[in-house]
C-alpha positions as CSV (number, residue, x, y, z in Angstrom):
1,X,-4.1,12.2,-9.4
2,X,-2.7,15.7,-8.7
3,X,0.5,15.3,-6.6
4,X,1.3,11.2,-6.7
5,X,0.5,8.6,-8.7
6,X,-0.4,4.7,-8.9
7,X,0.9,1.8,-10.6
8,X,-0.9,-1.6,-10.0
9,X,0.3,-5.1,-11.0
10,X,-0.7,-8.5,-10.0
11,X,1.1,-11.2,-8.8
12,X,-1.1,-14.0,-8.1
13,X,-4.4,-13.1,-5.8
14,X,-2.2,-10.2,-4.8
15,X,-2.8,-7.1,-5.9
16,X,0.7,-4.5,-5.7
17,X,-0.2,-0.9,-5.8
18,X,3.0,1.2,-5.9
19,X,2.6,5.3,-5.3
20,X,4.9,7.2,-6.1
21,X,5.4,11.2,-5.5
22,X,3.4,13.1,-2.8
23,X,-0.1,11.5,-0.8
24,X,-1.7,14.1,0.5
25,X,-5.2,15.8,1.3
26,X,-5.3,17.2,-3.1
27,X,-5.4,12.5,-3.7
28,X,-5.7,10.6,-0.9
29,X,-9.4,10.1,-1.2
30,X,-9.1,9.5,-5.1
31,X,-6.1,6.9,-4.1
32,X,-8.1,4.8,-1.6
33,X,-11.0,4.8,-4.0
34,X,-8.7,3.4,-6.8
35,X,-6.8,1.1,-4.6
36,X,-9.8,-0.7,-3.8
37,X,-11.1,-1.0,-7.2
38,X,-8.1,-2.8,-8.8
39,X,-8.4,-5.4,-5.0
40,X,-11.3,-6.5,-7.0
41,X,-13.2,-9.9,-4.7
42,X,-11.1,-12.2,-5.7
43,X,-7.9,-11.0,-4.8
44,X,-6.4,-12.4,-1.2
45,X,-4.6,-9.2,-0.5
46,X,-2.8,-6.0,-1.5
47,X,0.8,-4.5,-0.8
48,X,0.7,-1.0,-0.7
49,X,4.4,-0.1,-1.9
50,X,5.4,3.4,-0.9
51,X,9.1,3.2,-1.6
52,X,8.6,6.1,-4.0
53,X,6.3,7.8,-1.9
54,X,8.4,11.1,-1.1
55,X,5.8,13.5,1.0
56,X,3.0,11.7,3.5
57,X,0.7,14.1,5.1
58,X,-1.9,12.9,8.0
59,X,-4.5,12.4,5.0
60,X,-1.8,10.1,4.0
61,X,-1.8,8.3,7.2
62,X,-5.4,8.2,7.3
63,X,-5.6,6.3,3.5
64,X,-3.3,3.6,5.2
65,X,-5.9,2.7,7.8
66,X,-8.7,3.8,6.2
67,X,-7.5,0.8,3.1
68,X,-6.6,-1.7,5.9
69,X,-10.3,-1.3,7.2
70,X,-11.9,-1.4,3.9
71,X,-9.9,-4.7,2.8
72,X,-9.9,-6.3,6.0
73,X,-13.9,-5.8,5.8
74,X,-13.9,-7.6,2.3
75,X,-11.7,-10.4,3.7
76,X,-8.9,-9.9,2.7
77,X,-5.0,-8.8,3.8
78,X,-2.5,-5.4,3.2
79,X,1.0,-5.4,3.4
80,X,2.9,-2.1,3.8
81,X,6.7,-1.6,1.6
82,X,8.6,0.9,3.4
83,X,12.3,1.1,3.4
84,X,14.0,2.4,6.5
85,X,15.5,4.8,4.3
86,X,12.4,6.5,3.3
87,X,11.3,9.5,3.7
88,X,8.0,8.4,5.0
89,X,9.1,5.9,7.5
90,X,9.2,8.7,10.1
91,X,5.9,9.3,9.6
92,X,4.8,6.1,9.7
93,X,6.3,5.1,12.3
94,X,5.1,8.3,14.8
95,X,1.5,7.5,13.8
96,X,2.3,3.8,15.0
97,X,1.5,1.8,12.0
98,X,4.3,-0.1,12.7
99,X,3.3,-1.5,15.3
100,X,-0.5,-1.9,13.8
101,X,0.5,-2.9,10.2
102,X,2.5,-5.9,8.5
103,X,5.7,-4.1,7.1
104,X,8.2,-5.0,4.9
105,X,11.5,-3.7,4.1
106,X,10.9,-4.7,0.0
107,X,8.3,-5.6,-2.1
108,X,9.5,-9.5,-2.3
109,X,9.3,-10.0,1.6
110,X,5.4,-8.5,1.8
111,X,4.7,-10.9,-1.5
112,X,6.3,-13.5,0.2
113,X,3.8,-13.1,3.5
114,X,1.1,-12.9,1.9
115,X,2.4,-16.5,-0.2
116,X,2.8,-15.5,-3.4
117,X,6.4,-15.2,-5.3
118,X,7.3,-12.4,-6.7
119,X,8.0,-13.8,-10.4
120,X,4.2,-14.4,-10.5
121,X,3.8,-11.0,-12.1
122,X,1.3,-9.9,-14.4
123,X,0.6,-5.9,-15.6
């Protein structure tokens, strides 16, 4: 990826993908498309953790919906991390995902909705 970058763990059925840097029109395509590899069939769900996200363009925006239709379509559930600190929450919250999307202030709470405990962890 040219401008952010992905780290994946599991915790349970859950798949966490945490991005990190900018999301923009240069990765966002690339991003979906690795997202939805690692929420391989038999994962319940994926948190999508941009705490570290520190640029969001519209293309941005777009891979938020465009994931939640893809996984929704296969079954299965996203969470959104977003601190109310972050420099994305603006952003976020003009576009209305807010009021569209399950969001959680920290990565435990959106593990926690979806039923899994964080100290389920695996690489």
């Amino acid at each position: 990826m040219t401008a952010g970058d992905i780290q994946f763990t599991t915790h349970g059925h859950v798949v966490v993908a945490r991005m990190s840097g900018e999301v923009d029109m240069s990765n966002a395509t690339e991003m979906v498309a690795a997202i939805g590899s690692a929420a391989t069939n038999q994962m319940t769900g994926v948190v999508l953790d941009l705490s570290d996200v520190e640029y969001l363009d519209s293309a941005g925006i777009h891979l938020v919906f465009t994931l939640r239709e893809n996984l929704r379509a296969r079954g299965q559930e996203m969470r959104l991390v977003v601190g109310s600190q972050s420099p994305v929450n603006d952003a976020l919250r003009l576009a209305g995902v807010s009021g569209l999307m399950v969001t959680s202030p920290d990565l435990s709470d959106a593990l926690r909705d979806l039923g899994v405990e964080e100290s389920a962890s695996q690489p």
